[in-house]
N, C-alpha and C positions, 0 to 999 in steps of 0.2 A: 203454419203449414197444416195441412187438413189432412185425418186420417188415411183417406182416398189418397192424398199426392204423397205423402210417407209409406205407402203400399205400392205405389206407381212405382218409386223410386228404387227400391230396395228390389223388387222385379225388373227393371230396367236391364241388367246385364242379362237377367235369361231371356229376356225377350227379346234382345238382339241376335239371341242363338237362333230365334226360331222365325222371323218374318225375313218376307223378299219382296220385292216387284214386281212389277203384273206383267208386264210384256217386255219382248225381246227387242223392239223395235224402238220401245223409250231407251232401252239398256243401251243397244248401238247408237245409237243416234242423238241422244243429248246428254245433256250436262249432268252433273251431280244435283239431287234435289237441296232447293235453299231452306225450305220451310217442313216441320213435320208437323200435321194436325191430330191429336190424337183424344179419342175419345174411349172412356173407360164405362162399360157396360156391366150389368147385372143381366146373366143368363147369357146360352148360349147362340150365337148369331147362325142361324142356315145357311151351308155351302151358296142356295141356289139362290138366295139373296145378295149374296154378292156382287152376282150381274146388274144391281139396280142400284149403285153407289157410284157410278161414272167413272171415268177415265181419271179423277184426280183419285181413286183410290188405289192405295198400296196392297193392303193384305189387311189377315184379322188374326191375331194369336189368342188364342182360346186357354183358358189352363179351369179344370174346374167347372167351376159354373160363371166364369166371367169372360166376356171380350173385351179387345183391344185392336181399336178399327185404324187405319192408320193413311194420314191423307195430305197430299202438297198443299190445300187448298182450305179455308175454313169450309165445313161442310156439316154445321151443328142440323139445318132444316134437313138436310138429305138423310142425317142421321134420325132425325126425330120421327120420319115420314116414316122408316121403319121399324120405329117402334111402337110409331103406331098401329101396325099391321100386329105385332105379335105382342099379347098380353104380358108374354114372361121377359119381356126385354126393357130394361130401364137402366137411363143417364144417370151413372155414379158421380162421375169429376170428366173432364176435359183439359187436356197439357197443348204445350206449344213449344216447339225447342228450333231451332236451327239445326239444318244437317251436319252443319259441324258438330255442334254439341252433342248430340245422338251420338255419333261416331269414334266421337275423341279427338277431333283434328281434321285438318283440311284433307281431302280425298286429292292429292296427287300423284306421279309417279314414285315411286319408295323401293329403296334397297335392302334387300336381306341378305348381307353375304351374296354373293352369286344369283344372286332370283333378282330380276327386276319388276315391281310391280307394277300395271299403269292401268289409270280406267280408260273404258272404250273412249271418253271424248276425248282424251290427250293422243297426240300425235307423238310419241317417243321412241325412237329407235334405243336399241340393247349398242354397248359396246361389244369387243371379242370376249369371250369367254362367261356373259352374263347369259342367262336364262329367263327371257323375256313371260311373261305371263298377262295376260288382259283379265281385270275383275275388276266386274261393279259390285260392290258389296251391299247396294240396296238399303237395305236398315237391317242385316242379318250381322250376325258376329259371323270374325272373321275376316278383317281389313290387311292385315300386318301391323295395326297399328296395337294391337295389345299383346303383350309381352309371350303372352301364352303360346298364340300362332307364331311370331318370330321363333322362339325358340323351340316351335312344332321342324319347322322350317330347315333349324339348324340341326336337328337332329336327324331329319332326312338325310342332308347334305354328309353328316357323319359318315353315313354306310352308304354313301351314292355310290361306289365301288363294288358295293354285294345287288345293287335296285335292278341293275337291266335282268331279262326273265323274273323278275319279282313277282306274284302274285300278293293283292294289297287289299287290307279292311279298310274303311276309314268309316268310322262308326262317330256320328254326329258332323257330319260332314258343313253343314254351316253354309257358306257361299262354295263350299267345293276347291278351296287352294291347296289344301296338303293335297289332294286327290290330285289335283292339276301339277301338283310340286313335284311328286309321286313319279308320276307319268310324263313330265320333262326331266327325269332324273333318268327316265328309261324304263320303268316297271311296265309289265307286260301288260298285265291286266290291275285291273281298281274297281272292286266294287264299294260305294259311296253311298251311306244311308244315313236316316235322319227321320225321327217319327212324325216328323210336320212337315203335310205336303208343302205350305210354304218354303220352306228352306228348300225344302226339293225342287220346287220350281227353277229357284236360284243358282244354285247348284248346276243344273242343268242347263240352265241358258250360259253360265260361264263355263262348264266343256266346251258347251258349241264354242261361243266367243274365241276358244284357243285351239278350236280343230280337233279335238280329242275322243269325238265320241267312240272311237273305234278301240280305244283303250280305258275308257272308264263309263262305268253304266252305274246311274244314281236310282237307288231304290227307295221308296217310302215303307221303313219297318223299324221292328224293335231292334237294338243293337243285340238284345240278348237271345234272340230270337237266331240268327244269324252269324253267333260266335264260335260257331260248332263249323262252320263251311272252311276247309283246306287253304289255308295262306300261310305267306312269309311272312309278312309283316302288318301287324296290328297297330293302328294310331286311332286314337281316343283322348280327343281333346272333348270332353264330356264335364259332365256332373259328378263330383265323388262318390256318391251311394251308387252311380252306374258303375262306376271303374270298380269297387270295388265289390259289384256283384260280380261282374264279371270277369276277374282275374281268380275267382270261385269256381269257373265253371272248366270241366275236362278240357272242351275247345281251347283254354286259351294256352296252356301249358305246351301246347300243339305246333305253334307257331317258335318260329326261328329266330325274330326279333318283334321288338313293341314297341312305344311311345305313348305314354300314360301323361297327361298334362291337363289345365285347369284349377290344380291342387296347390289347394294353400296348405301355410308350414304344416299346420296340425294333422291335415288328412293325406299329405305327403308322409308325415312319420308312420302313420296306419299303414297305409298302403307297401310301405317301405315292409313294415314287420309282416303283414301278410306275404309278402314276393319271398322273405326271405323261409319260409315254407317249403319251395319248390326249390331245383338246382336253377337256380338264374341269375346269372349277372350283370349288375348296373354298370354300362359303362360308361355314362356319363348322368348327371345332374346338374341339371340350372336352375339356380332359386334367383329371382330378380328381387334385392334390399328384401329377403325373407320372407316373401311374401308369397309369390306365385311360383310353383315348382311343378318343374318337366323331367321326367324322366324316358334314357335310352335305356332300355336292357336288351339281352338274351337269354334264351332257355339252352344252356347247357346240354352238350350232344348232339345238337343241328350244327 
């Protein structure tokens, strides 16, 4: 294994936080992608170049000084044409994976408790009392298939009895399900952010897909930028240096209820000894085999 694909690899989970799909029109209208082409850059690639990578491309997740261009299709000349345009851009390594493998698992309909998942090509009705939901997840995190969202999900479902008039964060919003969860659970409003427009994109073609725009508005910003604005309930299925700036900052003591998740055992104990700082109580945790831990609390006196 080469240093490139051991860096590829170990980036993999966050860069599924942050890439989506180009259009709305693939999103409704076909299938799950079978193939992912993905090309590993030195330097950063221009927005406005984009436009000249065709229709089989996905998105480009940027971190630093590196891209990651991402495409149905082998597409090494399309890729090289552009670098030959710009002196600062150079072919590090190139992957290939199946949609499955990217994802974790085949893209079907899927159960959470009460929420029913389904991508836009499957045809599946909800039985009584399920809560249907439509999401393409693209290549973004954010499926239902990783433990984190499930039991993002179940903690919603916790306090679905306090959600209707809810006002809601959801700070790293991903493909946009807790927001969509959110807002099938009744919350009023959902503001939905995420610092890469990609994921925004995504996000916001899965409102549309569920009808929802009139209850949740997806913003391209910093989470901490934003943790000061007036809500009930904060979820942050994030990074743990984010969480745990921001359970630092005045805003968040503010809020009524939260949902902290993404955190594995060690930065779940930090986080835990920080909360307990503040009057707040956990009212539930889920550590899935010790590994990934979610957290329900509130702030005492709401």
């Amino acid at each position: 294994m080469t240093t490139s694909h051991r860096k590829f690899l170990l980036k993999k989970e966050r860069l599924k936080k942050t890439l989506n799909t180009r259009t709305i029109d693939h999103i409704a209208n076909h299938s799950s992608y079978k193939d992912l082409y993905i090309y590993y850059l030195e330097g950063s690639l221009k927005r406005e170049e984009e436009s000249h990578l065709g229709l089989t491309f996905l998105g480009n997740w940027s971190e630093e000084d590196s891209s990651f261009l991402f495409f149905t299709q082998p597409s090494k000349d399309l890729v090289q044409k552009i670098i030959d345009k710009d002196k600062h851009l150079r072919l590090i390594d190139e992957f290939h994976f199946t949609y499955e493998e990217w994802v974790g698992g085949k893209v079907i309909p899927r159960k959470v408790s009460r929420f029913l998942i389904v991508p836009p090509w499957e045809d599946h009705q909800q039985n009584d009392g399920e809560l249907k939901m439509v999401l393409n997840p693209g290549v973004v995190f954010g499926t239902s298939l990783h433990t984190t969202t499930r039991d993002s999900l179940l903690a919603l479902l916790e306090i679905s009895d306090r959600l209707p008039s809810y006002r809601v964060l959801d700070l790293g919003t991903g493909t946009g399900i807790l927001a969509i969860g959110a807002a099938l659970l009744g919350a009023e409003k959902i503001l939905a952010v995420d610092n890469n427009p990609l994921a925004i994109k995504t996000a916001a073609l899965n409102v549309k897909l569920n009808g929802l725009e009139d209850h949740i508005d997806v913003k391209e910003c910093l989470a901490e930028d934003i943790i000061d604005l007036p809500s009930d309930l904060l979820i942050a299925n994030i990074h743990y240096d984010i969480i745990l700036k921001l359970i630092k900052e005045e805003g968040f003591i503010k809020k009524k209820y939260f949902i902290l998740s993404g955190l594995m055992r060690s930065h779940a104990r930090n986080i835990k000894m920080e909360l307990s700082r503040y009057p707040i109580e956990i009212i539930h945790e889920w550590d899935n085999d010790m590994v990934w831990h979610t957290i329900l609390g509130t702030v005492k006196g709401y």
